[in-house]
N, C-alpha and C positions, 0 to 999 in steps of 0.2 A: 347472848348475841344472836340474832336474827340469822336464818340457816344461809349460807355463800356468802354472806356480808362482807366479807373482802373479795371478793368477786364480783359483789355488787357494785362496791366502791368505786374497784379499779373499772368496771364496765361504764358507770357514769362519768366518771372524770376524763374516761378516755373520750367517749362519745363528744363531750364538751370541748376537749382537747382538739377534735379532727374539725367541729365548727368553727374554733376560733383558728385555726389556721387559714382554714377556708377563703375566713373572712378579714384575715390580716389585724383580727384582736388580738392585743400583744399583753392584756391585762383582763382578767377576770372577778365581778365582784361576787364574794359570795355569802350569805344573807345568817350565817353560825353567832349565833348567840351567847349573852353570860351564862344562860341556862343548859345549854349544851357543853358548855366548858364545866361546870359544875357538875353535872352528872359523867362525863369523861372524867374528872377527878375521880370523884371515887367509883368508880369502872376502876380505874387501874393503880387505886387508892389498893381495894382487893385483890389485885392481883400483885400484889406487893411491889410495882414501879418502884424504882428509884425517883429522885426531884424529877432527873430530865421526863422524864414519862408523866410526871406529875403536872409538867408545864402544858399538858395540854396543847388544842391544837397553834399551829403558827398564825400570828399577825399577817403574815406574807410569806409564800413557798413557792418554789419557784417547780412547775412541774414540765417533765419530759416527753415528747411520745415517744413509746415502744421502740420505735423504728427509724432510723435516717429517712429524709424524702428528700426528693431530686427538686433542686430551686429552677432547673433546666440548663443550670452548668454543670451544679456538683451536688453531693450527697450534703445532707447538713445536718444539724443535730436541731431540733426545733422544740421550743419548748412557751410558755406562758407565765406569768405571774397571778398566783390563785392569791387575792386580798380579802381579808374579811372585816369587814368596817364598824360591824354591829356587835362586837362580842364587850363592849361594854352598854348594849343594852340588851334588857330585857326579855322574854318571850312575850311579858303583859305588854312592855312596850311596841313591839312588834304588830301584837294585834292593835295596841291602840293609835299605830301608823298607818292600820290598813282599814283603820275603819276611819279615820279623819278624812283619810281620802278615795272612800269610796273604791276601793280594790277588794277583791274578792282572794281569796287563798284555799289551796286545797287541804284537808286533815288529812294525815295516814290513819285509815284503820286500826291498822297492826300495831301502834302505839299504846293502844288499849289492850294490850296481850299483857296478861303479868307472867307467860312465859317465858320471854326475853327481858334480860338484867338490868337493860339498859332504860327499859319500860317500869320495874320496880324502882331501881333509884331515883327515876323521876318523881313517882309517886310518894317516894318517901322524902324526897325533898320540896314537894310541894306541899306536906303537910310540916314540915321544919321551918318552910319559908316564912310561917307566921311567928315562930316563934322570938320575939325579942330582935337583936340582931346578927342572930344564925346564917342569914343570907349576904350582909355586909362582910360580917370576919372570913365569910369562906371565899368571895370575892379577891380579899387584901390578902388570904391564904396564896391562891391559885398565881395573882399578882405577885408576890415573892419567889414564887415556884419560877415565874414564864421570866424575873427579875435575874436569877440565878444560871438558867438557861440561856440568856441571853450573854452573858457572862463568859459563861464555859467555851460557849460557840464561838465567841470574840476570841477567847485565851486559844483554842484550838484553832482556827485559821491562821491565826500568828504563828504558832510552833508549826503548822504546814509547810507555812511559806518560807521558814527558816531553814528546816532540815529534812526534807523530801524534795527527791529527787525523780523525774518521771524520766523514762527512756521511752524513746522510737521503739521498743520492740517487746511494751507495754508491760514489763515490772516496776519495783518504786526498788528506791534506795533509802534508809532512815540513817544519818549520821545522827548516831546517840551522842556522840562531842554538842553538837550544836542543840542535840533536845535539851537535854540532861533532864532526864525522865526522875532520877531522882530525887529533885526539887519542882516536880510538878503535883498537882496535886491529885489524887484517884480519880473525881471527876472530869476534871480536865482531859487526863491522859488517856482514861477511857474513851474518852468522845473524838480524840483525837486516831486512836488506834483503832476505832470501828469506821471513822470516815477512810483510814488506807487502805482497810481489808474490805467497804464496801466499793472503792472506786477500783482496786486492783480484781476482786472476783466481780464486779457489775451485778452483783446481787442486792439490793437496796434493802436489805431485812436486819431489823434489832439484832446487834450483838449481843446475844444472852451473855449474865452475870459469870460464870461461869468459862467463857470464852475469854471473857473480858479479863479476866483476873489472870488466867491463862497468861495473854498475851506481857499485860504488865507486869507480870511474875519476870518474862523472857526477857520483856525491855531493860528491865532496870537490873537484872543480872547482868554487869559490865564486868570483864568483855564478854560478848558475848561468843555463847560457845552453842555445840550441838545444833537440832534440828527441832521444827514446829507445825505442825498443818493445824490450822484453826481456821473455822470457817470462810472452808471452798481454798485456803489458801498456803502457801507454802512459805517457810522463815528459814534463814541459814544467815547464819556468817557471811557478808557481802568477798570475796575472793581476795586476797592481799589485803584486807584491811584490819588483821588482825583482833578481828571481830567490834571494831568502832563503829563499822556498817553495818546494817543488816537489809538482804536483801529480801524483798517479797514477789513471789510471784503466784499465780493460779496453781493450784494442786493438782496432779495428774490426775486424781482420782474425782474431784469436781467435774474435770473438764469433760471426763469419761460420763459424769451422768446428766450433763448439762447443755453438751456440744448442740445436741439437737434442739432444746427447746429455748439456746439462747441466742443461736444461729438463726438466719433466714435469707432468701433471696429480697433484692431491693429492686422496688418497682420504680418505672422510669415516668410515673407519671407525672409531668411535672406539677411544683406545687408557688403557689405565692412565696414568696421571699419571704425568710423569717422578718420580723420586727425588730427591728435595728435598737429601738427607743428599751427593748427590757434591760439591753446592758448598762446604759448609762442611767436610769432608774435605778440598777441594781447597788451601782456604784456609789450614787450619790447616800443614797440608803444606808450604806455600809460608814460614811463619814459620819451622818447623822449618828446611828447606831453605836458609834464608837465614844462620842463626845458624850453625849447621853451616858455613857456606861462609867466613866471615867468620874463623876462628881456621882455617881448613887451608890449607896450600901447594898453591901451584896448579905443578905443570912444569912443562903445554905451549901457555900461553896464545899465546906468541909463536913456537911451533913447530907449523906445520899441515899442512905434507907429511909422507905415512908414512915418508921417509926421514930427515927431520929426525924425526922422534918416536922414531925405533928409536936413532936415535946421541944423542939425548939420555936416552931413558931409560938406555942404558948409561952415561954420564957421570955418570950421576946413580945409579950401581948399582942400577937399578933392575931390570935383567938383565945378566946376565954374557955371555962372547965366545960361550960355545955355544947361548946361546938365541939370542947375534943372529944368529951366524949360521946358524943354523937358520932361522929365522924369513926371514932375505934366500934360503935355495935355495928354501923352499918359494914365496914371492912370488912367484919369477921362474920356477918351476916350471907353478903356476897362471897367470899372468898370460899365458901364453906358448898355455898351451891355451887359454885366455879368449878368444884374439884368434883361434884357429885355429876355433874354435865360431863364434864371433861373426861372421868372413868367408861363412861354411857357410849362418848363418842369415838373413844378410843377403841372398843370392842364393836361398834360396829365396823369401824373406820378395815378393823383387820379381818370382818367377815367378808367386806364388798369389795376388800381393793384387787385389782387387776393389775400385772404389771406389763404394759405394750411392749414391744416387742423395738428393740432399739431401729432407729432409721437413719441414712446416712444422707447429709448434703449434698446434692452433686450440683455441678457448674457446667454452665455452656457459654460458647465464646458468644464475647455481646452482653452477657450477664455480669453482675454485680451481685456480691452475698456481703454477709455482713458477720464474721467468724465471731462467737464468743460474746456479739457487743461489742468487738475491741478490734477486730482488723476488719477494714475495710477492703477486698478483693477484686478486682477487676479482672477479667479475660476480654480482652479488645478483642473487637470484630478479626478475623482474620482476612490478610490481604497477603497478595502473592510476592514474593520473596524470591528477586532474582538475583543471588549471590553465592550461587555453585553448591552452596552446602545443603540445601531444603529440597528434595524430592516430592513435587506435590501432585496431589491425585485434583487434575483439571475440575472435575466435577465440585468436591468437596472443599477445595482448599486446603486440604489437611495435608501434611509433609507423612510420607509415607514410613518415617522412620522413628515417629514418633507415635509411638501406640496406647493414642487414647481407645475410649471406651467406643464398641458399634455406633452408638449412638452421637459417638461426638461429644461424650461427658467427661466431665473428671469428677472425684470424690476427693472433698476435704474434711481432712481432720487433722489434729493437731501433730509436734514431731515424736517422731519415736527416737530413743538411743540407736537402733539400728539405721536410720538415717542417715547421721553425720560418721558413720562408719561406712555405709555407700560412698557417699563424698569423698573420706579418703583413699578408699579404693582406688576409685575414679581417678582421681587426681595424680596418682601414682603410677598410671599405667602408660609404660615407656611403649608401646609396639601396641599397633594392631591387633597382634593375635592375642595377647593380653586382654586386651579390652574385650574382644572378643567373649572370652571365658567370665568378665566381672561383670561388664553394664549389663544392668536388665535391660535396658530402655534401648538399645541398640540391635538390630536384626542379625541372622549367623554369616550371613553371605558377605565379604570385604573385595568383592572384585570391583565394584563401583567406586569411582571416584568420589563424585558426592557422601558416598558412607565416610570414605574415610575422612573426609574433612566434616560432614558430620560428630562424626565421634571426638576428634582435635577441637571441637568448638563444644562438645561435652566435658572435655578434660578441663581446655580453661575453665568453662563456667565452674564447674565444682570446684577445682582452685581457689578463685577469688572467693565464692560460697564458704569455705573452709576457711580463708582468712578472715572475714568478717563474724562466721560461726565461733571463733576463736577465743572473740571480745564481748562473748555473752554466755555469761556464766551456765554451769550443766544447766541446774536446773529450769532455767528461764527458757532454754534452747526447748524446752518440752513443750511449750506453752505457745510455739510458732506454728502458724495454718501450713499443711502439706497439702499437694496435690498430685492424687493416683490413680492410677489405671482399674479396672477390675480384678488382674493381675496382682495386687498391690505395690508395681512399681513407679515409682517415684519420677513423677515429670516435671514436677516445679515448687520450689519454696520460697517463694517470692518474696520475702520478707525478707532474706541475703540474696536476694539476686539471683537465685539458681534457676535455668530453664535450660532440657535436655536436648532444646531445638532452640533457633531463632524464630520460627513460628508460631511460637508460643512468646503472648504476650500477654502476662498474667504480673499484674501490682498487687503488692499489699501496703496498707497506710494504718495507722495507729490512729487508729478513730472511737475514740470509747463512746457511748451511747449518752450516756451521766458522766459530768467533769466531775474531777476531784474535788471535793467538797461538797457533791451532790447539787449545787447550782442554791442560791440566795434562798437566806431561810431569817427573819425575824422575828425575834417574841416580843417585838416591844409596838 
């Protein structure tokens, strides 16, 4: 692999990504080849893939930017359809497209490196390409692989739609009645249970095998009992459900290393309207896709290791003795430098790293952030508030009794247990002097009026805050945006409605960055 290569990746697609927004391109072609599918096979042939990894890249994927952008009403999630048209031709054909018509192309260099893996299997499959029909079988190979994946991806959006449940205050609910996980099949439920745990943590990275087997270990233990964090995320028994449900939410300890670099302020510049035209493309797609799938033979639904897939598709002549075994030197060929790389890069990896020093979000009124990928946060401009309770300082607009930061910031991060223990504090406190001695958020002085009806319009809020708190389970309550002083006292949790002032006018909205299912993906 070529050194940042996934940095490289994500830095080209993005840049492609911020043009076609630009320019209200709702689809993108892109020029990926049989001969890049074939050398990706076995790239991840050696790194022992399962089928899905085998299938290579998608016919159509549908990609995200990074960040909500403002359409000039609201924030939106915007995204493109990446199509690749040419992956049933050739690289020969390619050039002999661009030279029929007189188009010029440029070579990479760095292709001619046989230090990069991806550069040897090329060259070992251009010297295989001659041989016999080597090149055809591994085609009809890759074609069962993207066949099968196509497959799974159908069976797991079905079981989605069945028994996942998403909440306003961004956990999932899985009724295992309605899965029944155990009559589905390892592949399936896998693909299934990586798309919950990638939409509910918004981390978009492979569930390793390991994780995986984890989780379907848990699922299909009915009822379910006990507790699970797998990655970034958290499992428990959904509350009263006598473990029929299971709920999932973000892990305390994720959010703790991730708040920062998944979080960010959202710019108000505004941008073109997304493309109206991806979703009903996506849709129709999806009908296509499904009729198609419904009259074809599927081979490796129940074969998921690369080694069961290569002795089945031979059994099933789907390649002959010399493709397989071609296909098992070059695996073990690659796989063998993979790990010699991989050792190498490990030990430097632990000589250079540096670990930054944690940073925290803050907000200003006016501003927008974007918590975790998944709540959307607003602090309205503030304006003056004449209704007895709000003491504000002429200059600033800030209510005197509400003590944000010098600056006029608040810091967000997510809740803590000691939170919804303020709240009931709060909510409890009969007298004045009471309150006095618990809210933080309140000044020591009660001879003003306005305090005290200040602080009565802090008791209700935490009130209804605590009643709504009430309807979402411990765990999930961890996973809610706070917002605090320097102090670390608490002035608003906007996601129940909590604000220590009327001044403060601070939303949260369930806005995840990636929808459930990671947005339209076809192998066919």
């Amino acid at each position: 692999i070529k050194p940042d290569a996934t940095c490289s990746y994500e830095f080209r697609y993005q840049k492609l990504l911020d043009i076609c927004i630009k320019q209200q391109i709702g689809v993108l072609l892109i020029a990926h080849h049989s001969d890049d599918q074939a050398e990706l096979f076995v790239l991840r042939l050696s790194r022992n893939s399962r089928v899905l990894g085998l299938a290579g890249t998608a016919f159509v994927s549908q990609l995200f930017a990074p960040n909500l952008k403002y359409d000039g009403h609201n924030f939106c999630r915007y995204g493109i359809l990446l199509v690749r048209p040419m992956l049933d031709f050739s690289k020969d054909d390619m050039y002999k497209i661009c030279q029929g018509s007189n188009h010029l192309w440029v070579e990479d260099p760095t292709n001619n490196s046989m230090q990069y893996a991806r550069n040897r299997i090329r060259a070992s499959l251009r010297c295989l390409s001659t041989e016999g029909t080597f090149q055809s079988e591994l085609q009809k190979l890759i074609y069962a692989c993207r066949l099968t994946r196509a497959c799974v991806d159908n069976a797991c959006s079905m079981a989605v739609k069945q028994s996942i449940t998403i909440t306003e205050y961004g956990y999932a609910v899985i009724d295992l009645e309605k899965l029944d996980a155990q009559n589905v099949d390892d592949l399936s439920l896998s693909q299934y249970l990586a798309c919950v745990l990638q939409f509910v943590s918004q981390r978009h990275r492979p569930i390793r095998g390991r994780s995986a087997r984890l989780f379907m270990d848990y699922i299909r233990n009915t009822p379910c009992k006990g507790a699970l964090t797998v990655a970034g995320c958290y499992l428990c028994a959904f509350p009263k459900s006598k473990g029929t449900k299971v709920l999932v939410c973000s892990s305390v300890d994720s959010m703790e290393s991730f708040s920062v670099e998944m979080s960010y302020k959202c710019s108000y510049e505004e941008q073109p309207s997304p493309v109206p035209e991806i979703d009903q493309i996506a849709r129709e797609a999806r009908v296509h896709s499904n009729d198609f799938l419904q009259c074809s033979s599927i081979p490796f639904v129940n074969y998921s290791s690369s080694t069961d897939v290569l002795n089945r598709a031979k059994d099933h002549n789907i390649i002959g003795d010399f493709v397989l075994e071609k296909l098992l030197y070059l695996q073990t060929e690659e796989h063998q430098n993979f790990f010699a790389t991989k050792h190498k890069n490990e030990e430097q990896y632990l000589e250079k790293t540096n670990f930054p020093d944690v940073k925290v979000l803050f907000l200003w009124p006016g501003e927008t952030c974007h918590f975790m990928s998944k709540f959307l946060i607003t602090w309205n401009a503030l304006e003056v508030v004449s209704n007895g309770i709000c003491s504000q300082d002429s200059k600033n607009l800030l209510c005197q009794h509400c003590a944000v930061n010098q600056d006029g910031s608040l810091a967000v991060r997510h809740m803590f247990d000691t939170d919804w223990l303020f709240l009931a504090e709060v909510s409890k406190i009969r007298s004045m002097e009471e309150n006095q001695n618990v809210s933080k958020v309140s000044i020591n002085k009660l001879e003003d009026d306005g305090l005290m009806k200040h602080s009565r319009y802090l008791q209700l809020s935490a009130m209804k805050a605590l009643e709504v708190l009430k309807s979402i389970p411990a765990s999930a309550r961890r996973t809610l945006p706070v917002l605090t002083n320097s102090q670390g006292d608490v002035l608003s949790i906007p996601s129940i409605g909590f604000q220590c002032c009327p001044s403060l006018s601070i939303k949260a909205l369930f806005h995840p960055r990636v929808p459930l299912g990671g947005g339209y993906t076809s192998y066919l």
